[in-house]
N, C-alpha and C positions, 0 to 999 in steps of 0.2 A: 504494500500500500504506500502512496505519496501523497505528501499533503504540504501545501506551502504553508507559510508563516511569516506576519511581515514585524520587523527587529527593528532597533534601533542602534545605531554605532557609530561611531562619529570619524574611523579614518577603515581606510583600505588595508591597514595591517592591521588593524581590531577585528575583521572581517574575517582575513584570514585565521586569524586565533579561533573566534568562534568556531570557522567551517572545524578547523583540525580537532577542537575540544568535543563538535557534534557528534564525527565521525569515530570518536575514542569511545563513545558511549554504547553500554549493551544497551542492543535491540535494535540499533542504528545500521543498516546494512549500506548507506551512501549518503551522505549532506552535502549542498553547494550553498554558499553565501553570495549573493550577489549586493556589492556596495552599493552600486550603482541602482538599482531598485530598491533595494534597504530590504531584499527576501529573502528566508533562508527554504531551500527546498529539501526534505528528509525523506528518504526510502526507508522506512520502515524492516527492521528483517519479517521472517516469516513466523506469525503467532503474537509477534510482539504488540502492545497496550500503549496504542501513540500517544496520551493521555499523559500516563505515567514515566512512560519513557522523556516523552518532554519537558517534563518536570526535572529529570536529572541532566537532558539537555542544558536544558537555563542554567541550572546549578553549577553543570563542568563547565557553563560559556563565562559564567559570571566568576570563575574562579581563577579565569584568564586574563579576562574585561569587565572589573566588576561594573564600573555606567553601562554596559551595553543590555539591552532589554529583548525579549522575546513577546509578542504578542500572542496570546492563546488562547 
């Protein structure tokens, strides 16, 4: 499953932290951040609880870039 998300981050290397901190996350089978839109787009693995998963998204993005924000 994919589901977009739209973030808040204030530079292009903040973005990349996010993508890299999404894609470290179980349940996370693929994330792209796009700056330039301010979207993060998450492929889901198989089984995985987008919900809850996103929840520890935020958490590993904010532990990289704590201003940067996830809308959900």
């Amino acid at each position: 499953m994919k589901k977009s998300y739209k973030i808040e981050v204030d530079c292009a290397n903040c973005a990349n932290l996010m993508e890299e901190a999404a894609k470290k996350t179980a349940g996370v089978k693929d994330a792209v951040v796009n700056f330039m839109t301010l979207k993060m787009n998450v492929e889901f693995a198989e089984g995985a609880d987008p919900k809850a998963v996103m929840q520890d998204v935020l958490k590993n993005c904010k532990a990289v870039e704590e201003d940067c924000e996830i809308f959900l």
